[in-house]
N, C-alpha and C positions, 0 to 999 in steps of 0.2 A: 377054332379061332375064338377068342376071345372079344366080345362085344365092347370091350373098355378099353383094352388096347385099343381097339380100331378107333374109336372115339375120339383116344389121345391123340393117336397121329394125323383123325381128320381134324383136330384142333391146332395142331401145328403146322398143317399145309395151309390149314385157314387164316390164319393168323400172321404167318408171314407174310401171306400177300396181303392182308388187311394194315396192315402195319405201315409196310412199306408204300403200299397203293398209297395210305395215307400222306404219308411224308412224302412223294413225290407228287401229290397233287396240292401243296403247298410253292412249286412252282408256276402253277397258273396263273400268269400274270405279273410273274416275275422275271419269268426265264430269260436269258441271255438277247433273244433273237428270236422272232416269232415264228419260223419253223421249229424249234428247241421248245416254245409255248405249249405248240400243237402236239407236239409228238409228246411231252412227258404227260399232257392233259389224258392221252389216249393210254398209254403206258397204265396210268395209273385206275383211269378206267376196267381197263382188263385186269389189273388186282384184285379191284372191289368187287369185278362180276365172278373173280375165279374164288376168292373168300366165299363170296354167297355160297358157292357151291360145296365147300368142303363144310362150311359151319355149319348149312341145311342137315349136310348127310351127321356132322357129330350129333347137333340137339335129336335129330331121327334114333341116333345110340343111343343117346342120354336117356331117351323116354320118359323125359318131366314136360312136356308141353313150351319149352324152347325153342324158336326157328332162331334163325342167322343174325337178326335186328337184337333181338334178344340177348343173342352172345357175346355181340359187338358193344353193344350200349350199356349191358346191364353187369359185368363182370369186373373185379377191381384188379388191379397190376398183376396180384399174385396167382392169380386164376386164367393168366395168358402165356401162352406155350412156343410163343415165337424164340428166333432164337434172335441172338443178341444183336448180330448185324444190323438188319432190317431196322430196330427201332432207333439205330445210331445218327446225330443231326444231319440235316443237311449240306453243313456246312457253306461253301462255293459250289460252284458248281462241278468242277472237278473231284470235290469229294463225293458229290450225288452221283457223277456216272461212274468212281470206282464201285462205290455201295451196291448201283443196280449191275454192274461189270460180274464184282464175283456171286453175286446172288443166281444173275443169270446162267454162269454159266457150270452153277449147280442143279437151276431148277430146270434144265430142258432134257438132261439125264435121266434125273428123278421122274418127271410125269413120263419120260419114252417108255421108263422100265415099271411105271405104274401103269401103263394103257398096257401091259400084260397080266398085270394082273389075276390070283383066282378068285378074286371080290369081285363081282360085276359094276358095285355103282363108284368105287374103286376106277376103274379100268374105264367107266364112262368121263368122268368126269374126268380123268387126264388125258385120254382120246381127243375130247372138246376141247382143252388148253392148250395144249402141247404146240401146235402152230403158233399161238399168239408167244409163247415162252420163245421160242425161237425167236421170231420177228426183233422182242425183247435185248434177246443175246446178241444177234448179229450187229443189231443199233448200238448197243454199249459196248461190241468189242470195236465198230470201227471208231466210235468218236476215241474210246481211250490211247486207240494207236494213233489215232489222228494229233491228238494233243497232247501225249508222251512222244511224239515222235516230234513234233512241232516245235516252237519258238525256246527259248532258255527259261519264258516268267513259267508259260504252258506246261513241260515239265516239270517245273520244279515243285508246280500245284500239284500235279498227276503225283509224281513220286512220293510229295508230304501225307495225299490221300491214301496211296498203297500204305505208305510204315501204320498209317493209323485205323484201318482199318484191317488189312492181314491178319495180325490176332484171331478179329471175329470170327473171320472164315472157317478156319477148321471146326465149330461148332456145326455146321452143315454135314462135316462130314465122317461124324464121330459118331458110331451106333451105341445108345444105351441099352438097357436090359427088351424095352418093348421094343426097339425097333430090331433089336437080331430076332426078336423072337418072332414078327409079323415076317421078316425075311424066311426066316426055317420053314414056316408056313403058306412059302409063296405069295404071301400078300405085298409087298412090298420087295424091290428089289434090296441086293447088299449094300451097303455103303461104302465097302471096301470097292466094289465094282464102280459106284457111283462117284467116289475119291482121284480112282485112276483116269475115268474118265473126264472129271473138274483137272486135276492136272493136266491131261493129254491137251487141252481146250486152252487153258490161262495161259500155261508157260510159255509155248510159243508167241502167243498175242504181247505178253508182256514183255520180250524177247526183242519182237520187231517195236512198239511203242519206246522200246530204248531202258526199260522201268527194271527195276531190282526191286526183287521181296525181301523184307528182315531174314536175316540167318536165325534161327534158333528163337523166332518169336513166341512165347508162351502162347496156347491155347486160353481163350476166354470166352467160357462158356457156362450155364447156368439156367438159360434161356426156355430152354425146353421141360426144366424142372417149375419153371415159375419163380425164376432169381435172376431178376433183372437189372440193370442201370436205371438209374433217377430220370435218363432220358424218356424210358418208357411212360412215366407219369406226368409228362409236360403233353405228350402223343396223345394220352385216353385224356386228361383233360379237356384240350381242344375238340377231340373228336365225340368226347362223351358228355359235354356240359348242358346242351339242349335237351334232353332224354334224362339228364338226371334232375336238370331243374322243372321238366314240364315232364314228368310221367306219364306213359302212356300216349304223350302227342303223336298225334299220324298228319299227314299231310293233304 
């Protein structure tokens, strides 16, 4: 097994939920309804603490003297591996629960078939997750059906957020060269397994919410090469402007 593979993809588990965790705790304080406050405030929480954990274990590969604050704060657009969804606006709030909708109901597959893992701190660290991902998925698949399934404004939001965000999706679940090769190796489950299973999960959900996916919508992806949307750069801004203006500040 290769030490940089491994790196890359705890860079991208990292990162996705760093990203995302981001963007969804820019509803604090905004959210529709102060249950909706509370729950995305926590949601986004469990991001930031499952980011720590995959970025810890990449800078541990890197072996340059990097922990997780460091990868978060100190790296520019092009040196982030998420994939494209996650760093997509928030738009309404119907587009934020389609965004955490399909994301969710990728990442609860992915860390089940990561807690088998033959990496041990692999297989730890999705062990540790894997319930809060869940919790994640269940919350975003009933509000989508609740609100695709609901009034004529409520869908028609639900539905504009599916055509616009679908695209991203298949970037979750398209293996490039390192992730077949960490699968061949056991470290990682398949994608193709991980695919059928995001399908088996979405379609029905979005079936009963009343919702239709674009026919034949191009894949948009790049994300995991470090070829991002402009979005991406408005995210590390905000999130990186402290740390770059005050170097080295701690708390």
């Amino acid at each position: 097994m290769s030490d940089a593979a491994l790196e890359e993809f705890a860079l991208r588990m990292g990162d996705n939920c760093l990203i995302l965790g981001q963007r969804v705790s820019a509803w604090c304080g905004y959210a529709p309804a102060l249950e909706e406050d509370i729950a995305m405030a926590n949601v986004a929480l469990d991001l930031i603490g499952q980011a720590k954990l995959w970025l810890a274990l990449a800078g541990a590969l890197e072996g340059k003297g990097r922990d997780a604050d460091a990868l978060a704060f100190l790296r520019d657009a092009r040196a982030f591996r998420n994939c494209l969804l996650v760093e997509q606006p928030n738009g309404d709030y119907g587009q934020t629960l389609m965004r955490q909708f399909l994301f969710d109901a990728w990442h609860v597959p992915m860390l089940e078939g990561l807690a088998a893992s033959r990496e041990e701190r692999v297989a730890a660290i999705a062990a540790k997750t894997a319930k809060e991902a869940a919790y994640h998925r269940d919350r975003s698949a009933d509000l989508v059906i609740r609100l695709g399934d609901g009034g004529e404004e409520s869908r028609r939001r639900m539905q504009t957020a599916l055509d616009l965000l679908w695209p991203f999706a298949g970037e979750l679940l398209a293996a490039d060269e390192t992730e077949a090769r960490l699968a061949g190796e056991g470290v990682i489950p398949d994608l193709a397994d991980i695919a059928k299973k995001w399908t088996a999960f979405v379609e029905p959900a979005l079936e009963e919410a009343t919702l239709v996916p674009p026919k034949d919508a191009p894949v948009r992806k790049g994300g995991k090469q470090g070829l991002h949307t402009e979005a991406l750069g408005y995210v590390l801004a905000e999130m990186q402007w402290l740390q770059r203006a005050y170097p080295g500040a701690t708390w």
